[in-house]
C-alpha positions as CSV (number, residue, x, y, z in Angstrom):
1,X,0.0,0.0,0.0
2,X,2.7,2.4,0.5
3,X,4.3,1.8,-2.5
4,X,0.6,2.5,-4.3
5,X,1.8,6.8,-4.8
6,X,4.3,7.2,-7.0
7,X,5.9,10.6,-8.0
8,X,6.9,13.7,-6.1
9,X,3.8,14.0,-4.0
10,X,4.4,10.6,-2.6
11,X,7.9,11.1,-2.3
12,X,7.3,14.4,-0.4
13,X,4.8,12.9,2.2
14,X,7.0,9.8,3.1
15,X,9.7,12.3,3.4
16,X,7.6,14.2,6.0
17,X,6.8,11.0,7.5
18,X,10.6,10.4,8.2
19,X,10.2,13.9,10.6
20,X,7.8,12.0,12.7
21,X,8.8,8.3,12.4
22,X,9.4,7.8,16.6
23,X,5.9,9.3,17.2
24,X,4.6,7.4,14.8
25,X,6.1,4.3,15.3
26,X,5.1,4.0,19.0
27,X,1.2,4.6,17.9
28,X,2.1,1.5,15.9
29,X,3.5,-0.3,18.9
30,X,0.9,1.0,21.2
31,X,-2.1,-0.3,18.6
32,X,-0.4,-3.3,18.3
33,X,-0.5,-3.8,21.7
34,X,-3.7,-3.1,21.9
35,X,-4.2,-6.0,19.7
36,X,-2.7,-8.4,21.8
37,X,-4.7,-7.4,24.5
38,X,-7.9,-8.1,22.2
39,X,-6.7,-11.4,21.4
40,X,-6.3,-12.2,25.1
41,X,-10.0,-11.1,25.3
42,X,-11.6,-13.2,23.4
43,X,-9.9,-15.8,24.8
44,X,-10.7,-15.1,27.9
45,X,-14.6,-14.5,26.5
46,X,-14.6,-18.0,24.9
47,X,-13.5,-19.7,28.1
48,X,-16.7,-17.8,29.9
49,X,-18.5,-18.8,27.5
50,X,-17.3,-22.8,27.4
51,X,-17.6,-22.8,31.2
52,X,-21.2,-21.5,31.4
53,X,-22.4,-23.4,28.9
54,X,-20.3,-26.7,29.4
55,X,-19.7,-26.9,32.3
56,X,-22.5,-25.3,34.3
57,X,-19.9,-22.5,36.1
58,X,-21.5,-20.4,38.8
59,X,-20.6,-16.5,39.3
60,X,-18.8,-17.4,42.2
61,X,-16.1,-19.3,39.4
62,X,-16.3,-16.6,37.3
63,X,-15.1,-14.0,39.3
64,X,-11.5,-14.5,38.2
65,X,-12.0,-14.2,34.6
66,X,-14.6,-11.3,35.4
67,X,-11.9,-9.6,36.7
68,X,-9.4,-10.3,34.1
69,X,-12.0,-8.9,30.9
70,X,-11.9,-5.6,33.0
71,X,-8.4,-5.8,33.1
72,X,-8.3,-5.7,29.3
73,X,-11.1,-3.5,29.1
74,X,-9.2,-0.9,30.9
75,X,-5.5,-1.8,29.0
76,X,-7.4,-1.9,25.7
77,X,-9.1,1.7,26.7
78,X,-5.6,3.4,28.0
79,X,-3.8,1.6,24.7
80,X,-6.2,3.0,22.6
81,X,-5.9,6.5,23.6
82,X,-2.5,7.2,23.9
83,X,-2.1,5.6,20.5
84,X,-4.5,7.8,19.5
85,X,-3.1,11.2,20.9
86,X,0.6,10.2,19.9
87,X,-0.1,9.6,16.1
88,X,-2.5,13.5,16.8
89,X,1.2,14.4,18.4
90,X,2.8,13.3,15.4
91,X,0.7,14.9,12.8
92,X,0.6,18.3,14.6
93,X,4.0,18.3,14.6
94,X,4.2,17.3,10.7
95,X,2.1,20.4,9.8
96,X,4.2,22.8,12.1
97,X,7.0,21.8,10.4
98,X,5.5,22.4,6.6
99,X,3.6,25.6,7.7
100,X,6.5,26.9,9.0
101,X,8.9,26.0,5.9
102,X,6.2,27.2,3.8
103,X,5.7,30.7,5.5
104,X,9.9,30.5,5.2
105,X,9.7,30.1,1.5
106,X,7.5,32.6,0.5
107,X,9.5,35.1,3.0
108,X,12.3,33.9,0.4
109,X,10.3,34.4,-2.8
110,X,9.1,38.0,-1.8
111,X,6.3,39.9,-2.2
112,X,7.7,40.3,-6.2
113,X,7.2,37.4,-7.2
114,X,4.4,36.2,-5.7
115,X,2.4,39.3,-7.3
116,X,1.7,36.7,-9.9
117,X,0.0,34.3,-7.4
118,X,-3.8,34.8,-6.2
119,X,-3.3,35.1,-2.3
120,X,-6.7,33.1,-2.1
121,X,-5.2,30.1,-3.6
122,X,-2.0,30.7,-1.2
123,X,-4.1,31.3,1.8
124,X,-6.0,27.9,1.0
125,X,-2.6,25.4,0.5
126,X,-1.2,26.9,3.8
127,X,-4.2,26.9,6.1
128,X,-6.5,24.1,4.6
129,X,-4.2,22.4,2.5
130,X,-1.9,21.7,5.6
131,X,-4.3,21.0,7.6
132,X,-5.6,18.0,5.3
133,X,-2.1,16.4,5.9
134,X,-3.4,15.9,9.3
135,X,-5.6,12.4,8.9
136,X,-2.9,11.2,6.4
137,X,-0.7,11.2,9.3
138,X,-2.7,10.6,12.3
139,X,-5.3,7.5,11.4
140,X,-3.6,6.5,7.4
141,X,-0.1,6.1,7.9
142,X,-0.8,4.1,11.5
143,X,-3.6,2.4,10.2
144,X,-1.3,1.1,7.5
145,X,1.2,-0.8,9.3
146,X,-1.8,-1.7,11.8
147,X,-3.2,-3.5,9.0
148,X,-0.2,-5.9,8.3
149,X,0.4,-6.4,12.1
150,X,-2.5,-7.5,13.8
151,X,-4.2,-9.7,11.1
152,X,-0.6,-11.5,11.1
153,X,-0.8,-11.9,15.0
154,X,-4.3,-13.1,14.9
155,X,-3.4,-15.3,12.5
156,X,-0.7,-17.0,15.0
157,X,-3.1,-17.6,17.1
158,X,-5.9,-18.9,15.2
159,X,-3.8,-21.2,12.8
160,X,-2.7,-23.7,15.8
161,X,-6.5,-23.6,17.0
162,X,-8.1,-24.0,13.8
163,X,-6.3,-24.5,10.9
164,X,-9.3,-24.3,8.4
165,X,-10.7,-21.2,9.8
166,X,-6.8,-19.9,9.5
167,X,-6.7,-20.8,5.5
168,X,-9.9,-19.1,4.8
169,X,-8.4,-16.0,6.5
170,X,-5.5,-16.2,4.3
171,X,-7.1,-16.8,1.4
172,X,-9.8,-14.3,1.9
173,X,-7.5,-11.3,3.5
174,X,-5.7,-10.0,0.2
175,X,-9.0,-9.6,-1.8
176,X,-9.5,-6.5,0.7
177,X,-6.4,-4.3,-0.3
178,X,-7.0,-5.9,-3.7
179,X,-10.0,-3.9,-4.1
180,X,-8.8,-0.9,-2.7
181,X,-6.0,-0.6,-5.1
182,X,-8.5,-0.7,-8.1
183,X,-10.9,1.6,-6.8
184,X,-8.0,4.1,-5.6
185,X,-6.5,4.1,-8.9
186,X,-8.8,6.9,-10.0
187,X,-9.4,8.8,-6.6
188,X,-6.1,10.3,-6.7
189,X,-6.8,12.0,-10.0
190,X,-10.6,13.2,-8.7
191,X,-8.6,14.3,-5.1
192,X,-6.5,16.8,-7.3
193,X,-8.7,17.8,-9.1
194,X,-11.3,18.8,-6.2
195,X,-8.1,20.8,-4.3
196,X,-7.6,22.7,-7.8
197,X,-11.3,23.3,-7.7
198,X,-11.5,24.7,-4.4
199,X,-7.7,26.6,-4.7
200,X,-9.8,28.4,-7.8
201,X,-13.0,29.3,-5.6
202,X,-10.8,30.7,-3.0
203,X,-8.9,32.9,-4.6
204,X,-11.9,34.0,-6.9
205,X,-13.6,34.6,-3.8
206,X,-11.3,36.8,-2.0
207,X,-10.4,38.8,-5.1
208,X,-14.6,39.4,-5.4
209,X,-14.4,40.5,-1.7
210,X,-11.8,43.0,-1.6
211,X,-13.1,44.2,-4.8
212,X,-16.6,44.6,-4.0
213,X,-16.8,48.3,-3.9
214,X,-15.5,48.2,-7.4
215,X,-17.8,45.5,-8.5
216,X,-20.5,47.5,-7.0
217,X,-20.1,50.2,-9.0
218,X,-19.3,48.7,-12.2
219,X,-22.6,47.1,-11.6
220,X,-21.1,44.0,-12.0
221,X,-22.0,42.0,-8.8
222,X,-24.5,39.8,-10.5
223,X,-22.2,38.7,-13.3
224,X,-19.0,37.8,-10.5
225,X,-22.0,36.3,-7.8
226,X,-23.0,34.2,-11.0
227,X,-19.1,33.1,-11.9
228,X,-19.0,32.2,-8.2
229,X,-22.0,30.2,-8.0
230,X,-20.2,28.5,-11.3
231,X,-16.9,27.6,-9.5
232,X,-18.9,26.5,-6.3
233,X,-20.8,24.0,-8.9
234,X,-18.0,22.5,-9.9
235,X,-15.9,22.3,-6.4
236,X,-19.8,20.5,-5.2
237,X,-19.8,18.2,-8.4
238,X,-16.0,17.4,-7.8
239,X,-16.5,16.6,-4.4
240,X,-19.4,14.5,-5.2
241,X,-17.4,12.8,-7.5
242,X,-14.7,12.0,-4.8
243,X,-18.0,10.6,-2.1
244,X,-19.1,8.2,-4.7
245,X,-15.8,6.9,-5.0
246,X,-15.3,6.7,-1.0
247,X,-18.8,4.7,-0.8
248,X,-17.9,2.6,-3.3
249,X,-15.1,1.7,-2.0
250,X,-16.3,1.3,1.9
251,X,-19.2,-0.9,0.2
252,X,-17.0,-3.5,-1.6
253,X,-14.7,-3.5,1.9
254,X,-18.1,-4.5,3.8
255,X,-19.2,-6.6,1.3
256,X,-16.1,-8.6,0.8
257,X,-15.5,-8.4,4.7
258,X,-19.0,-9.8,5.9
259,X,-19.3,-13.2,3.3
260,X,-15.4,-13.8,4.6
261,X,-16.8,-14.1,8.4
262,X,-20.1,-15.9,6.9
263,X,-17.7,-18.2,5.6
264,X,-15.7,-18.6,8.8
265,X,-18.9,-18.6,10.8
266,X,-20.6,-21.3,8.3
267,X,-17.5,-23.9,8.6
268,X,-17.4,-23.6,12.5
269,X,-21.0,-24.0,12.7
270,X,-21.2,-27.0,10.5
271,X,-18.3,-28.5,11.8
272,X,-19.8,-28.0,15.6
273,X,-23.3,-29.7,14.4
274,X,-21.2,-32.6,13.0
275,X,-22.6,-31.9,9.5
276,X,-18.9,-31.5,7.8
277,X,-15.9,-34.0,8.7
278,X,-13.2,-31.4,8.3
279,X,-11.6,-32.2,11.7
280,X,-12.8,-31.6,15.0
281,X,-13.4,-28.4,17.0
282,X,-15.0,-28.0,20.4
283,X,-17.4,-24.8,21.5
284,X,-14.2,-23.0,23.0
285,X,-12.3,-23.0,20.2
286,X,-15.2,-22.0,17.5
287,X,-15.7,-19.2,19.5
288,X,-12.7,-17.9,19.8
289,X,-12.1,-17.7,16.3
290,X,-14.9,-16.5,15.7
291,X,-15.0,-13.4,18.2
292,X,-11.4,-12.9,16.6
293,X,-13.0,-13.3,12.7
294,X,-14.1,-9.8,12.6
295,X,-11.2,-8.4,14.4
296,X,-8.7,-10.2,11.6
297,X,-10.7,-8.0,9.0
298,X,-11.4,-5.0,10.8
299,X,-7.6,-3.1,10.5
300,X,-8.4,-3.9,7.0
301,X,-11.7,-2.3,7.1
302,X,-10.4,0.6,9.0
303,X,-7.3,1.3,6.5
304,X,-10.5,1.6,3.7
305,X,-12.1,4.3,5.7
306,X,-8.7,6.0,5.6
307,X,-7.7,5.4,2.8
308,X,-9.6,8.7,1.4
309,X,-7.2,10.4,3.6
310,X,-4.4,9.4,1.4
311,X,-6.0,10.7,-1.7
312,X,-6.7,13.9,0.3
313,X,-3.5,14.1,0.9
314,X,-1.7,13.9,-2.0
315,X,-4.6,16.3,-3.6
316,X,-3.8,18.7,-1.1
317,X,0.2,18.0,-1.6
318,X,0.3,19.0,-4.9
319,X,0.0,22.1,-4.5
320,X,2.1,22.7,-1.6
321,X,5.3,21.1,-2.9
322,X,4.7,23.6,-5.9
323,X,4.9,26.0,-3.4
324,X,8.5,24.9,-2.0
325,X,9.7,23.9,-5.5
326,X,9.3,27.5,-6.8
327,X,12.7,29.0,-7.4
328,X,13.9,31.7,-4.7
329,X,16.7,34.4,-5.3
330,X,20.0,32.8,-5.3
331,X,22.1,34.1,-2.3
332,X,25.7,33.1,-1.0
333,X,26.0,30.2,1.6
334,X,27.7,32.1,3.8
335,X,25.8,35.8,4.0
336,X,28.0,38.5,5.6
337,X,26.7,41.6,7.8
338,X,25.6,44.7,6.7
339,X,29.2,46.8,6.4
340,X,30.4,49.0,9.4
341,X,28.8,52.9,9.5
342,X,26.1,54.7,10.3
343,X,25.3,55.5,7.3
344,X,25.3,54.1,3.6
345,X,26.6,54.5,0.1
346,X,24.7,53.0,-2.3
347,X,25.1,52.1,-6.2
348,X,24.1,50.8,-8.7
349,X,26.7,49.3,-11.3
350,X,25.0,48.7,-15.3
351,X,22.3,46.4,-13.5
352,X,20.1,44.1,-15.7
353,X,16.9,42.5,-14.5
354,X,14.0,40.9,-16.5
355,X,10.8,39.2,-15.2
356,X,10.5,37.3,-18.1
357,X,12.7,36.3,-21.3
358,X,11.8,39.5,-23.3
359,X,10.1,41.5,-20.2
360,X,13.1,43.7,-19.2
361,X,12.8,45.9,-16.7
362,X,16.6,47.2,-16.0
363,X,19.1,47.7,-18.9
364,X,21.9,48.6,-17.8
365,X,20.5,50.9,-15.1
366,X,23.9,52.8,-13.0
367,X,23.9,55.4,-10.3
368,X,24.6,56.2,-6.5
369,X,23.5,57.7,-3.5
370,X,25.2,59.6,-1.3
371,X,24.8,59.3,2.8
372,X,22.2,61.7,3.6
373,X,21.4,62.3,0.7
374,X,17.7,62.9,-0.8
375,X,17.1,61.1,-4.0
376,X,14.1,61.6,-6.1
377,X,13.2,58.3,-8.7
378,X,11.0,59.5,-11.8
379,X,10.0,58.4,-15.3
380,X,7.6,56.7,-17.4
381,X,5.0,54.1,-16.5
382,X,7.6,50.7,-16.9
383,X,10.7,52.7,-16.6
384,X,11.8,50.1,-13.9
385,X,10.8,52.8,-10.9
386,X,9.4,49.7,-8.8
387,X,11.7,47.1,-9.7
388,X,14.4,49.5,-8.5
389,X,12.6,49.5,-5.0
390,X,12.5,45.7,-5.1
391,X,16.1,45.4,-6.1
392,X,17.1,47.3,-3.1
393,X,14.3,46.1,-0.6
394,X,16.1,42.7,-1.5
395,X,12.7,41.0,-2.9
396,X,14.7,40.9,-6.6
397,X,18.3,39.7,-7.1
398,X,19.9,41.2,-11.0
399,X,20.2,39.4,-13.5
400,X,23.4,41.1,-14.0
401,X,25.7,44.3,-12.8
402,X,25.7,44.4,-9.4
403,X,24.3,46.7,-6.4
404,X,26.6,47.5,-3.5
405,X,26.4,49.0,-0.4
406,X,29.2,50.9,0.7
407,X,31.2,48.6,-1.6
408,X,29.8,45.3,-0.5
409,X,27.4,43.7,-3.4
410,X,23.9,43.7,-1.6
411,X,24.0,39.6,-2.7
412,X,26.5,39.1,-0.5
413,X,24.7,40.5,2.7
414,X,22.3,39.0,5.2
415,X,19.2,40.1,4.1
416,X,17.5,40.0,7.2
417,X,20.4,42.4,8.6
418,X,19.9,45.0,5.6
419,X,16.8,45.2,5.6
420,X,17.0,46.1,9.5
421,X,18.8,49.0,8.1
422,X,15.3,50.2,6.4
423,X,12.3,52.1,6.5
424,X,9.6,51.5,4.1
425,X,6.5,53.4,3.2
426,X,4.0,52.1,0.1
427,X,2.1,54.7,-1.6
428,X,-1.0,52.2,0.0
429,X,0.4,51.5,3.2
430,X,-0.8,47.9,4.3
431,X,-1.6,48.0,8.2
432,X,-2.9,44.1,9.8
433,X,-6.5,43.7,12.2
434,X,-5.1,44.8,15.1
435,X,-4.5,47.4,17.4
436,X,-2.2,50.9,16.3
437,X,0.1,49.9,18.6
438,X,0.8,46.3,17.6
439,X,0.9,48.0,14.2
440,X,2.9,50.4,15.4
441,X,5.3,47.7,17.0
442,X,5.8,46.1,14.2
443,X,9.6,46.7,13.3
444,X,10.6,47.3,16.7
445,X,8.7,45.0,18.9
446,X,10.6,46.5,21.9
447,X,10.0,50.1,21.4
448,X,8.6,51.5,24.7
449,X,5.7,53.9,24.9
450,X,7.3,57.1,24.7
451,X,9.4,55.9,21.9
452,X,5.6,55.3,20.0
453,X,4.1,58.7,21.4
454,X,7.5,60.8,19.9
455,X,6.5,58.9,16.5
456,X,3.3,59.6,16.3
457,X,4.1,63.4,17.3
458,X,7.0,63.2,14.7
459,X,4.3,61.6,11.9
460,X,1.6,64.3,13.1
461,X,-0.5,61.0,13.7
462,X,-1.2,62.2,17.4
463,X,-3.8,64.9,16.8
464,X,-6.0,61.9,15.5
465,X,-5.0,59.3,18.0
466,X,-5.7,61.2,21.1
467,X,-9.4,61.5,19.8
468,X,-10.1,58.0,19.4
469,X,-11.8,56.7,22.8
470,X,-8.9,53.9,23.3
471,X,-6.2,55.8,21.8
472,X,-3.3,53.5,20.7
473,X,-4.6,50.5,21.5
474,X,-8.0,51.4,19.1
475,X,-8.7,48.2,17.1
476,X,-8.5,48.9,13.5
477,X,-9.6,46.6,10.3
478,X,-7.6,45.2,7.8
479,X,-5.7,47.5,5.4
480,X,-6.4,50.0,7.9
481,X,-9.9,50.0,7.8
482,X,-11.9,52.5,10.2
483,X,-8.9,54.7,9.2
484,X,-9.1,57.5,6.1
485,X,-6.5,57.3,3.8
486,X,-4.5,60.1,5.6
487,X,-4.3,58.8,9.0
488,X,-3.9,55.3,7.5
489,X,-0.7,56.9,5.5
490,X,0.2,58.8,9.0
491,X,0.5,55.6,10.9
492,X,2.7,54.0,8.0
493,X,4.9,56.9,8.4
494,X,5.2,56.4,12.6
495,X,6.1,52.8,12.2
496,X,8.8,54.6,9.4
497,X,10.1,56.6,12.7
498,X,9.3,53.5,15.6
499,X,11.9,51.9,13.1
500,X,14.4,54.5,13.3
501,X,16.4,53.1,10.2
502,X,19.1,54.9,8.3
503,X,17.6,54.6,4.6
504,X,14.1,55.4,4.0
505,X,12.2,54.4,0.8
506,X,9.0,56.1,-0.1
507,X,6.7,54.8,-3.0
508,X,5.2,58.7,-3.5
509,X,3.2,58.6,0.3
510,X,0.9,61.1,-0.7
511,X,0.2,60.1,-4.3
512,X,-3.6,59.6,-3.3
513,X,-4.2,62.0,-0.3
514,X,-6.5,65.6,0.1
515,X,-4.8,68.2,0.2
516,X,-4.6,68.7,4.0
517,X,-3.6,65.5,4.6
518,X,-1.1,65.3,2.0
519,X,0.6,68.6,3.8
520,X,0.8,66.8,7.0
521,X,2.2,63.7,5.8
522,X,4.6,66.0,4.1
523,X,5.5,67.9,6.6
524,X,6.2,64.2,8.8
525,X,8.3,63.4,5.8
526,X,10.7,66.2,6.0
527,X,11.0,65.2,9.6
528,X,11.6,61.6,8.5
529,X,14.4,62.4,6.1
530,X,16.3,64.6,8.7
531,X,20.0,62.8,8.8
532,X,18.5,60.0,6.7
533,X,19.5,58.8,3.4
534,X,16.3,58.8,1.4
535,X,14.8,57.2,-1.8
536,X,11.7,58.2,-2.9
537,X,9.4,57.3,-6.2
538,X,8.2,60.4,-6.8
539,X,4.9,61.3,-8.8
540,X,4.0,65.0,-7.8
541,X,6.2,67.9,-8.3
542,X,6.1,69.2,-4.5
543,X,8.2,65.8,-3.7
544,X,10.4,66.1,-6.7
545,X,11.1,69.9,-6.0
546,X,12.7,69.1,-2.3
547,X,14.7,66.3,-4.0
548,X,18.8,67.0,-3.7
549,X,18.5,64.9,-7.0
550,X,16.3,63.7,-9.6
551,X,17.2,60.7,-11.5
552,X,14.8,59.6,-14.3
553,X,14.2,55.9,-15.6
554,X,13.0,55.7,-19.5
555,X,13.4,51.8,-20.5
556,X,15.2,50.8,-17.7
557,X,18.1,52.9,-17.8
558,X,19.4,56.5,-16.1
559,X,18.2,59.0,-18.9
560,X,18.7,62.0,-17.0
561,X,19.9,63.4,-13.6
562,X,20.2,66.3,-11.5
563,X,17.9,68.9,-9.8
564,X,14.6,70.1,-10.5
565,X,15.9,73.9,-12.1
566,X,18.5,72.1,-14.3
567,X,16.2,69.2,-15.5
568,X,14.0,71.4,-16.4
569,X,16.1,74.3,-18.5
570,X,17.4,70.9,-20.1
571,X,14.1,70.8,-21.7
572,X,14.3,66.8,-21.9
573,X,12.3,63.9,-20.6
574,X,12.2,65.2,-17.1
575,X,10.3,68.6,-18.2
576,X,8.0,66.7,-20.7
577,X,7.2,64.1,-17.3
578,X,6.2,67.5,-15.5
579,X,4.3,69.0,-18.0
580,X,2.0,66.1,-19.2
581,X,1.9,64.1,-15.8
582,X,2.9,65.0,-12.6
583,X,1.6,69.6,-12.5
584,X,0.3,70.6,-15.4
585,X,1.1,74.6,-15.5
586,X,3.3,74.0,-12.6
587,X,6.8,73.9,-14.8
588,X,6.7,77.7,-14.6
């Protein structure tokens, strides 16, 4: 049975399995020993049994073997149990491990590349499809070696009471995993294809949920609810597809099961009426093999109500060893620190990147900043502006050239160590269900309070907080929600100065603000760039103008650089940029 998977799927869960194999090998031993304990049972059931009947035993005699079948009550109970919560130990442990090297590998992927992924269908292989490892692991694998064990060591018992009870046993035990094979063969196909079915709905459904405004008022909420009720049909008729197959299977498992015990149950019976001279058997024996009939067949029976948990499984696998094939950014072995200083040069030397064969983004691009220095980045809807950002942020790795920080090539460094040299803030700043103070917290988890109140003061994000009834610990939705667009973009700019990091990068923070609020986060940037070195991707003219420098991208190269007065009596790309795009009239 185990060698019934083949691929990487299979070879990915038995290499899980390895993580766990003490674990689960002691819910073997401990079911196993259950067992025994059942075999000693009926033994001890078919002696009651033969001395009530037979031999006309009063309760005072059967005190002693009373006593014993509580015995193994109790043993079988305690067995049972912590067989039961050891292989749940196992399991939990198995999906710990995964989620947590999954959550790892997209860290190492970035946010860059998986842009191209729906976070539905990434939400739904590490929540659910982890969780469906867990009755692979807890009740299959077990149940598995359970299934060779104890019908063996019933079968040493039986075969010296009964031998022809123990040939029909053999003979009719193989037709059971037999028939499981054959009807598995196409369940693992219909289990991948329901987890593709229900990846799709997911992410279809959390795409139409953060959209729904805009569905809304495109007027397009009927047409997406009627897509949805599509995808649901198919995930229902898939999974319908999958239940027939499990019924079919537990059916032909009863089935085969139930005429196998007739048959034991037939031959004893005959044989005890003296209608059959196959040998003789006394009312002990018969009923001991044939309380122990049903228990020969039942870890078979049990592995066929698990073995949909298999199929699950590797449905559910698929996907997620997708997820940890997917290439990451090569880095050395052996990262170094981020170079001595307090503060950073940083260039870039004829750097190349492409997303795709054909899809270049950087040709070639070369520049550097200065410590302290305030940079402005510019250009042309695909100049490269964002893949610049991701380059540095350490999400992207060139293709060629080379970026380095005072010297060092950015490759080379811990990323974890340079990016604790940053401060980031999106144009749409993205701020978790929480409070504002875990949100606040989140790149220095140890700030104290006053180090939060001089960053909100700083980000002129106090005015609103000390209004709200709980003040930093108010509860706030996600992506800020229960926030305008202002304050949201005010707390993004506090946890810029809770982070107190020597290079700032700003994705133009007031691209999509009022006026007012726009001239307060302004105003909190000017504070933020005070003895900073800052980067900013700039779209409106008031940014560009405080720049010390303006570089502009056109097709992934430097086109043009200096400051605002110079760009523009060069009459180029930059003044064409400012005239068209970013002020209209305000090139004057």
């Amino acid at each position: 049975m185990a060698r019934a998977a083949k691929g990487p799927v299979a070879a990915w869960l038995d290499g899980e399995r390895r993580r766990s194999a003490g674990p689960l090998r002691l819910a073997v031993g401990l079911g196993l020993a259950g067992g025994l304990l059942l075999i000693a049972q009926a033994g001890l059931l078919a002696r009651l049994a033969d001395a009530v009947v037979l031999h006309g035993a009063v309760l005072a005699d059967l005190w002693p073997l009373l006593w014993g079948l509580l015995a193994l009550f109790l043993g079988r109970a305690i067995l049972t149990w912590a067989a039961e919560r050891t292989a749940f130990a196992a399991a939990a442990a198995v999906k710990h491990s995964v989620r947590e090297r999954l959550f790892a590998q997209l860290q190492r992927i970035g946010p860059a590349r998986l842009g191209r992924e729906r976070s539905g269908e990434l939400a739904n292989s590490v929540v659910d499809g982890v969780e469906a490892l867990e009755p692979y692991y807890a009740r299959y694998l077990p149940q598995m070696s359970l299934a060779a064990l104890l019908p063996l060591a019933i079968l040493a018992f039986v075969l010296p009471a009964d031998w022809i009870s123990a040939v029909v046993l053999v003979f009719t035990a193989p037709l059971i995993p037999l028939f499981m094979i054959l009807i598995g063969k196409g369940a693992e196909e219909l289990n991948q294809s329901q987890w593709r079915r229900l990846a799709q709905l997911s992410g279809r459904l959390l795409d139409s949920i953060q959209g729904l405004t805009t569905l809304k008022l495109l007027e397009a909420s009927r047409r997406e609810a009627a897509v949805i009720a599509r995808l649901s049909d198919d995930y229902r008729q898939s999974t319908m597809a999958v239940l027939r197959v499990a019924f079919l299977s537990s059916l032909a498992l009863e089935f085969l099961a139930s005429v196998s015990i007739a048959v034991v149950a037939v031959l004893i019976g005959f044989r005890l009426l003296g209608e059959l001279d196959w040998g003789p058997i006394d009312l002990r024996v018969g009923l001991f093999v044939l309380l122990l009939a049903p228990e020969f067949y039942q870890p078979l029976r049990n592995l066929g109500s698990h073995y949909h948990a298999r199929m699950e499984a590797i449905g559910a696998g698929e996907r997620l060893v997708e997820l940890l094939a997917m290439p990451v950014p090569e880095r050395p072995s052996a990262a170094r620190p981020v170079p001595a200083g307090p503060r950073f040069e940083i260039a870039f030397e004829a750097v190349h990147f492409a997303y795709a064969p054909g899809r270049a983004a950087l040709q070639g691009a070369s520049f550097a900043i200065a410590p302290g220095e305030r940079v402005a980045l510019v250009g042309p809807s695909g100049a490269g502006k964002s893949t610049v950002l991701n380059l540095l942020l350490g999400f992207l790795v060139p293709d060629e050239g080379a970026i380095r920080i005072n010297g060092e090539d950015l490759t080379a460094i811990d990323p974890e160590d340079w990016r604790a040299q940053l401060a980031w803030v999106p144009q749409q700043p993205r701020l978790f269900h929480g409070t504002l103070r875990e949100n606040l917290l989140l790149g220095r988890p140890d700030a104290d309070e006053a180090a939060l109140r001089e960053a909100t003061r700083l980000a002129h994000a106090d005015e609103f907080i000390k209004r709200l009834p709980a003040g930093l610990d108010t509860l706030v939705g996600e992506r800020g929600q229960g926030l305008s667009g202002g304050q949201a973009q005010r707390i993004a700019l506090a946890r810029a100065f809770v982070r107190d990091a020597p290079f700032v990068l700003l994705d133009e923070a007031t691209a999509s603000l009022d006026a007012d609020s726009e001239a307060l986060v302004q105003a909190g940037i000017e504070r933020l760039a005070a003895g900073r070195t800052l980067l900013v991707v700039a779209h409106r003219l008031s940014t560009v103008r405080r720049a010390d420098r303006i570089l502009v991208l056109d097709q992934g190269r430097v086109a043009e650089e200096g400051d605002h007065a110079a760009l523009m009596a060069r009459g180029g790309l930059y003044a064409g940029l400012v005239r068209t795009q970013l002020a209209p009239g305000s090139e004057r």
